[in-house]
Structures are given as structure tokens and as C-alpha cells.
C-alpha positions in Angstrom: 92.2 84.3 86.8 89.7 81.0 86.5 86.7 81.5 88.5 83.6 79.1 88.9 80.3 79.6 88.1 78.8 81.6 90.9 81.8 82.9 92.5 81.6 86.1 94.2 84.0 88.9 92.9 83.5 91.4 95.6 86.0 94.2 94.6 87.7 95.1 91.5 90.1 93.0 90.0 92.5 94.5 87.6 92.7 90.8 85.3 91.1 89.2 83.0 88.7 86.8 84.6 87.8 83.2 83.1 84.6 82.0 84.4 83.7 78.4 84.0 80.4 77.1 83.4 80.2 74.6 86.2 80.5 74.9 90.1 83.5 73.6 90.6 86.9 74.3 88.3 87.5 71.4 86.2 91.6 71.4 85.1 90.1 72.1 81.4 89.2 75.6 82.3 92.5 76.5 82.7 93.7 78.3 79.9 97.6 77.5 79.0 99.8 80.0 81.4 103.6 80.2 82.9 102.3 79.7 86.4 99.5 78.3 87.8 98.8 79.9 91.2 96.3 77.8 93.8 95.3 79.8 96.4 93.2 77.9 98.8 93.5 73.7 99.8 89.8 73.6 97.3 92.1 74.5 94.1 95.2 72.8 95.1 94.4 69.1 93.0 92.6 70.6 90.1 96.1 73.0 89.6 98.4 70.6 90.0 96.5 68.6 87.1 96.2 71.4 84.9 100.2 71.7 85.2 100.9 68.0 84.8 98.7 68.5 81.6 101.4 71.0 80.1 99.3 74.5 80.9 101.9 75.9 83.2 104.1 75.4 86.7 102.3 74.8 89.9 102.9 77.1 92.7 101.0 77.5 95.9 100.2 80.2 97.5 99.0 79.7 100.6 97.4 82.9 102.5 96.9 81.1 105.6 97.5 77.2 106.9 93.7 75.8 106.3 94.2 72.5 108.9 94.4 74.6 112.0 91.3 77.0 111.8 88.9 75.5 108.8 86.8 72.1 109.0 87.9 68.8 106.6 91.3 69.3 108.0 91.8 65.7 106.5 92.0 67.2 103.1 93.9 70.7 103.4 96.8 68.8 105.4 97.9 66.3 103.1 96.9 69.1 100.3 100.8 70.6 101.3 102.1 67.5 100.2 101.2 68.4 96.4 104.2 70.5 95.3 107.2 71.6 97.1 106.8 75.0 95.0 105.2 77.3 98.1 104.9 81.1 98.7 104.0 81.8 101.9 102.7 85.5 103.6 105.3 85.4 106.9 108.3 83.5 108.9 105.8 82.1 111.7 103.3 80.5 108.7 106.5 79.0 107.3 107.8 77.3 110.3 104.2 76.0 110.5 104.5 74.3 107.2 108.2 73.4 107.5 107.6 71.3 110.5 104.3 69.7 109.4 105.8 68.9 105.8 109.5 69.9 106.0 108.6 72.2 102.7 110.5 75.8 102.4 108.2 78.5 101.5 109.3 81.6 100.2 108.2 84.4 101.7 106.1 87.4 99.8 105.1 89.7 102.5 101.9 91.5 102.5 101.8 95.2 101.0 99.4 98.6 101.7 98.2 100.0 99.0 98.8 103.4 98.2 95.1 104.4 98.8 95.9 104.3 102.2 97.6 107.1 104.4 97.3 109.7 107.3 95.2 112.5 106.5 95.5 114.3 109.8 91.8 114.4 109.6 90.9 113.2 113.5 91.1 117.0 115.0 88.9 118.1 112.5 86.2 115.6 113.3 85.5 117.0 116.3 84.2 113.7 117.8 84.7 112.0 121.0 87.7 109.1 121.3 87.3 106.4 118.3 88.2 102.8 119.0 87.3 100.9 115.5 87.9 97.5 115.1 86.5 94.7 112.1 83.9 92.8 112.6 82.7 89.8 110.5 79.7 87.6 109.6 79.6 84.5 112.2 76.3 83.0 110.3 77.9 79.9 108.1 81.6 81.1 108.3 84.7 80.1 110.1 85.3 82.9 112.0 86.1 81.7 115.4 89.6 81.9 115.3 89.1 86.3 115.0 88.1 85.8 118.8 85.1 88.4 117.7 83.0 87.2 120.9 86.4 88.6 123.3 86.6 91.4 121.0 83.4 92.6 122.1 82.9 92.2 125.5 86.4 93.7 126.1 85.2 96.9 124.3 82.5 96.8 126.3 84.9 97.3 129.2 86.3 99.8 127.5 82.8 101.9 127.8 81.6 100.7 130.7 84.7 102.1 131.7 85.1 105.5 129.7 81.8 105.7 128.7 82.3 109.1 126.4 84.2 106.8 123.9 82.6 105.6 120.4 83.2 102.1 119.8 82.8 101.2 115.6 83.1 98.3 113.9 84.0 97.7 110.0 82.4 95.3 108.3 82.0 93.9 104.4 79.0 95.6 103.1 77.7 92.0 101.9 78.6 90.2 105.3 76.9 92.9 107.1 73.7 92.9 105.2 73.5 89.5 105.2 73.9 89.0 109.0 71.6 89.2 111.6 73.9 89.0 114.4 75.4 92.1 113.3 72.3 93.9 112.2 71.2 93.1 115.4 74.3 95.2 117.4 74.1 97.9 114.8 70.1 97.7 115.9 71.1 98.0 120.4 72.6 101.5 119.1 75.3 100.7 121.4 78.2 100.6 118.0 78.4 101.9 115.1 79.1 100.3 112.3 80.7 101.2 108.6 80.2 99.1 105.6 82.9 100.8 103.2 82.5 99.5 99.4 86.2 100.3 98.5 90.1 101.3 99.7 88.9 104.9 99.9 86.3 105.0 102.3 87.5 102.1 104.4 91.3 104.9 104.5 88.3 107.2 105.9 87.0 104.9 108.8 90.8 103.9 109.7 91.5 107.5 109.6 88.8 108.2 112.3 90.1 105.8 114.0 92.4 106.8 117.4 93.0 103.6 118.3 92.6 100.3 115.9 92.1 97.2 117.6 92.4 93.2 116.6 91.6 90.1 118.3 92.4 87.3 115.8 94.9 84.8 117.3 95.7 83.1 114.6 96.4 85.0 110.8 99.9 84.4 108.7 99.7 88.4 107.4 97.5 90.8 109.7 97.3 93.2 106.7 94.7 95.1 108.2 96.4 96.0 111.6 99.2 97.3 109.2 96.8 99.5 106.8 95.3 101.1 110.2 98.8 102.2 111.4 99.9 103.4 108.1 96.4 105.9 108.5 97.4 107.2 111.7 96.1 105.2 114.4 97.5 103.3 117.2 97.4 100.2 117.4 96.3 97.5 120.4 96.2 93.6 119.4 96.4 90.2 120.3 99.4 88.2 119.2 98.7 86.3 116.3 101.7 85.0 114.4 102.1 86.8 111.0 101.5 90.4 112.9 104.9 89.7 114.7 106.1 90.7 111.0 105.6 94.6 111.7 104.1 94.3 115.8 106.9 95.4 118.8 105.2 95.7 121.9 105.5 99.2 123.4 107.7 100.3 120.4 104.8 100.9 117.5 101.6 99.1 119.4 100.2 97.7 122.3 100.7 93.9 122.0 99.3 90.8 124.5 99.1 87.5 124.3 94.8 86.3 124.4 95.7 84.2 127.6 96.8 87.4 129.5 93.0 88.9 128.8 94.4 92.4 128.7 93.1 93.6 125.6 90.7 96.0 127.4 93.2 97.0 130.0 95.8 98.3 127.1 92.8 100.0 125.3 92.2 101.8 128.0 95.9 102.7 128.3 96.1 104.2 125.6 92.9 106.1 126.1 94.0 107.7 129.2 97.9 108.0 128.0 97.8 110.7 125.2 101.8 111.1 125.0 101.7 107.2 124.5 99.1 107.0 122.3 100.7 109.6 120.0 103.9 107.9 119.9 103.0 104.5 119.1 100.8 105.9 116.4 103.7 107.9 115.0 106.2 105.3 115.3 103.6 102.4 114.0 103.0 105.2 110.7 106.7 105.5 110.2 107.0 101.6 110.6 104.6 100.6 107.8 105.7 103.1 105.5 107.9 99.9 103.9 105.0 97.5 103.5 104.2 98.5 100.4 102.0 96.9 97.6 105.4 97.5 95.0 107.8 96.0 97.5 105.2 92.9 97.5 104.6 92.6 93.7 108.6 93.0 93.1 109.2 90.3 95.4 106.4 88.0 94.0 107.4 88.4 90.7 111.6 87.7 91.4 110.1 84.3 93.3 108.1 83.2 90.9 111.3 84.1 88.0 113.4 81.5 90.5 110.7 79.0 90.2 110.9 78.9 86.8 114.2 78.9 86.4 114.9 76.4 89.1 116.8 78.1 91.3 116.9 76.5 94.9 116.0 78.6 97.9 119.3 79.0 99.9 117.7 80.0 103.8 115.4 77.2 104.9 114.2 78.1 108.5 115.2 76.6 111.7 113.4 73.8 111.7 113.9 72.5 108.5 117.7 73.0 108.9 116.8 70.7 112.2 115.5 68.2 109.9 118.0 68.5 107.7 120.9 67.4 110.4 118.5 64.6 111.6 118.3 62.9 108.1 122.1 63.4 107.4 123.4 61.6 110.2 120.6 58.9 109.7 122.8 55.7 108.4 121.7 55.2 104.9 122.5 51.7 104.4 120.9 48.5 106.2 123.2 46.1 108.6 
């Protein structure tokens, strides 16, 4: 892994890490690989010259669609236009790409790790109902699109409504410490928040959790909706694309769309609707159980072999194979 001077490594990486001595990654700190992976539209150009200069193949992975949530949109668009080689985290962020650059990603689903399971701990805490959801830094981020502002004035609701309920909030120990706006809610002592500094405390928090709740409307893998209902809690969220992976509505979670505002009202369904709240938990545990970390890496790893070997992907999505028939019957010669 090349990293620029400066970059944050928050958690550990099990990898040898190449850090540069400038700010920016320059194609000559790339040492000589099989695959070079880009994962953000900022290391895109400097990738694809490293592999034109013979230190390995290009491939994208893209862990969400920058243009439609993060600023100079005028760069990360045409960014997708670099190499046809594309893994991608879920069907609805492929369609996205497909139709904006009729490119086929392959898809390499997110994975739990196996630091994360049901401990049947909840009867033993002895605590009130726990609705936990994550909460991030707004100061200088792009956060907008986790609707965190909806988030919390529907779990305000939620207590004005069934005010014996705890209402906590997971944050990034360095977001939270470096955030006033958060410090500041922490500080009205109506939440409480958790700043876990690995897998095994933030299992803890999810496993305190009764019901897990998301807002974002717009993310291609969810991965942390997943990792709650693999702990044992049930699950309320907004529709965001990549959750509709693993999410069915009344089957494992609680689901809405953010224009029905009902976030609130389905928390506090599930609140008052123990025989619900039990099943959807159960069924949501049983349903992640094949999101695995393994099934991820083996399927990363046979994609990556069929890049190199140049074999085609064979199941383009629907609107590529929509393309496809318009530019077939187009007449290919000029009258």
C-alpha cells in the first residue's frame, strides 16, 4: 500500500505500507506490482500512469460514486472514463456507473469480519431500551448525504415519545475529539456517545444495541447496518441503494424510503412490538451470517485473476445490455 506523507492510518493494516515523502503520490512511488488498485477519483490518474509505466494493471475500485455526494464533481466524473477495469461494492452502484459511462463493474460485496457476532449480552445489561446509531464529524467533511441532522431529530421523537429509552451514538474516536458539534451533544447529556478504538469494542456497543438505526440515503455497501444485525440487533433504516443488497422490508428490518419521514414512526414500532422486534433481529442475524470477510476476499481475488488473464465479464446489467441493443442496430456505415 502507497501512502502520502501525512496520511492518516487510523486502524491496523495488515500490509506493508510505502509512504512517500511528498503530499501528494507521484506515479514514482509506486513500487512494481501485479495490480495497481485506485481507490478514490484523487488516485485514479497517478495509477493509471504508474501502470502505463510497466509497474502493474490498473484496476479501480470504487467504494462509492464520488460525482453525486463529493464537491469537484468535474473531476471524479470523467475519472470513470480512465479504465474499463472496475470493481464495484453492489448492483445499484453498478447500474449508476453503467448508465453514466456504459462500464461493467464486477461486483465484490462487502464482508463482516469475524470479530463481530451475538453475544446474547443485552439481558444481562440490565439497562433500559438501546437505540444506537453512528454519528460523524460535520466540521470540514462531506457528510450530508448520512442525513445526520434527520437522524437526530427523529430520535428525538423517539424520546419525546418513550422517554425511558437511551439513545447512543458511535462515533470515530478522532472525529469525535475533534468535533465540537458532537462534543457539544455529548455535553446537553441528552446521548450518549461511544468512541470505540477497534472491531472489538465497537461488536460491544452493536451488541448493546436493541435496535440499530441508519439514515444515509445514499452509500453503494451499508457495511455497518450489516455488522449491527450480525450482533443481534434489529434493524430500522432508510433506503439507500447498496443496503437493498441484504435489506427486505418487514422480513429482516424495518426499511422506508427518507421522503416517507417514518424513520421515528418504525423506531418506535419496534420499541413497542417485542415479538417483531425479536424476529427481525433473528431473521436479520441469520441473513448476514453469509456476508463474510472470506466470501469477499475469495471473490476479490477470482476477479482480479480474470483481469489478468483477460477474461470478459459475461452479465453486464440491464442497462448496459440496453445500450448494447441501441448501438447494434445503429447503421454503421454513412449514406
Amino acid at each position: 500500500m502507497s501512502c502520502r506523507r501525512g496520511g492518516d492510518i487510523s486502524y491496523e493494516v495488515h500490509s506493508t505500507v510505502h509512504r512517500t515523502n511528498h503530499t501528494v503520490l507521484r506515479e514514482s512511488d509506486f513500487p512494481a506490482s501485479d495490480i495497481i488498485v485506485s481507490n478514490f477519483y484523487t488516485t485514479v490518474s497517478v495509477s493509471e500512469a504508474a501502470s502505463l509505466n510497466g509497474k502493474g494493471m490498473h484496476v479501480r475500485l470504487s467504494l462509492c460514486y464520488e460525482p453525486l455526494f463529493l464537491p469537484d464533481n468535474s473531476v471524479s466524473f470523467p475519472s470513470y472514463n480512465t479504465t474499463s477495469r472496475l470493481i464495484v461494492l453492489s448492483e445499484w452502484q453498478r447500474e449508476i456507473i453503467a448508465l453514466n459511462h456504459g462500464i461493467t463493474g464486477s461486483i465484490v460485496p462487502v464482508g463482516i469480519s469475524s470479530s463481530f457476532s451475538n453475544r446474547h449480552i443485552r439481558h444481562r445489561l440490565q439497562e433500559p431500551m438501546n437505540i444506537t446509531a453512528i454519528l460523524r464529524k460535520v466540521e470540514n467533511g462531506f457528510s450530508w448525504h448520512r442525513e445526520q441532522d434527520y437522524l437526530v431529530r427523529q430520535l428525538d421523537i423517539v424520546k419525546q415519545n418513550l422517554p425511558d429509552v437511551k439513545i447512543n451514538f458511535i462515533s470515530p474516536p478522532d472525529e469525535f475529539y475533534s468535533s465540537e458539534s458532537l462534543q457539544n451533544m455529548k455535553a446537553s447529556g441528552k446521548y450518549r456517545f461511544f468512541t470505540p478504538q477497534n472491531d472489538e469494542e465497537l461488536c460491544y456497543h452493536y451488541n448493546g444495541a436493541d435496535i440499530f438505526v441508519s439514515s444515509s440515503i445514499f452509500d453503494s455497501g451499508s457495511l455497518p447496518g450489516l455488522e449491527a444485525m450480525r450482533c443481534g440487533a434489529a434493524f430500522v433504516t432508510v433506503y439507500s441503494g447498496g443496503n437493498m443488497e441484504y435489506a427486505r422490508h418487514e422480513e429482516n428490518c424495518l426499511l422506508s424510503y427518507r421522503y416517507e419521514n417514518r424513520l421515528a414512526e418504525d423506531i418506535i414500532r419496534l420499541v413497542r412490538d417485542h415479538v417483531l422486534r425479536i424476529r427481525l433481529a433473528s431473521q436479520g442475524e441469520a441473513d448476514s451470517k453469509s456476508w463474510t470477510w472470506e466470501n469477499s476476499v475469495r471473490i476479490m481475488e477470482r476477479t482480479v485473476t480474470h483481469f489478468l488473464q483477460g477474461i470478459p465479464f459475461v452479465d453486464p446489467p440491464r442497462s448496459v445490455q440496453a445500450m448494447l441493443r441501441r448501438t447494434d442496430s445503429m447503421p454503421t456505415t454513412r449514406k
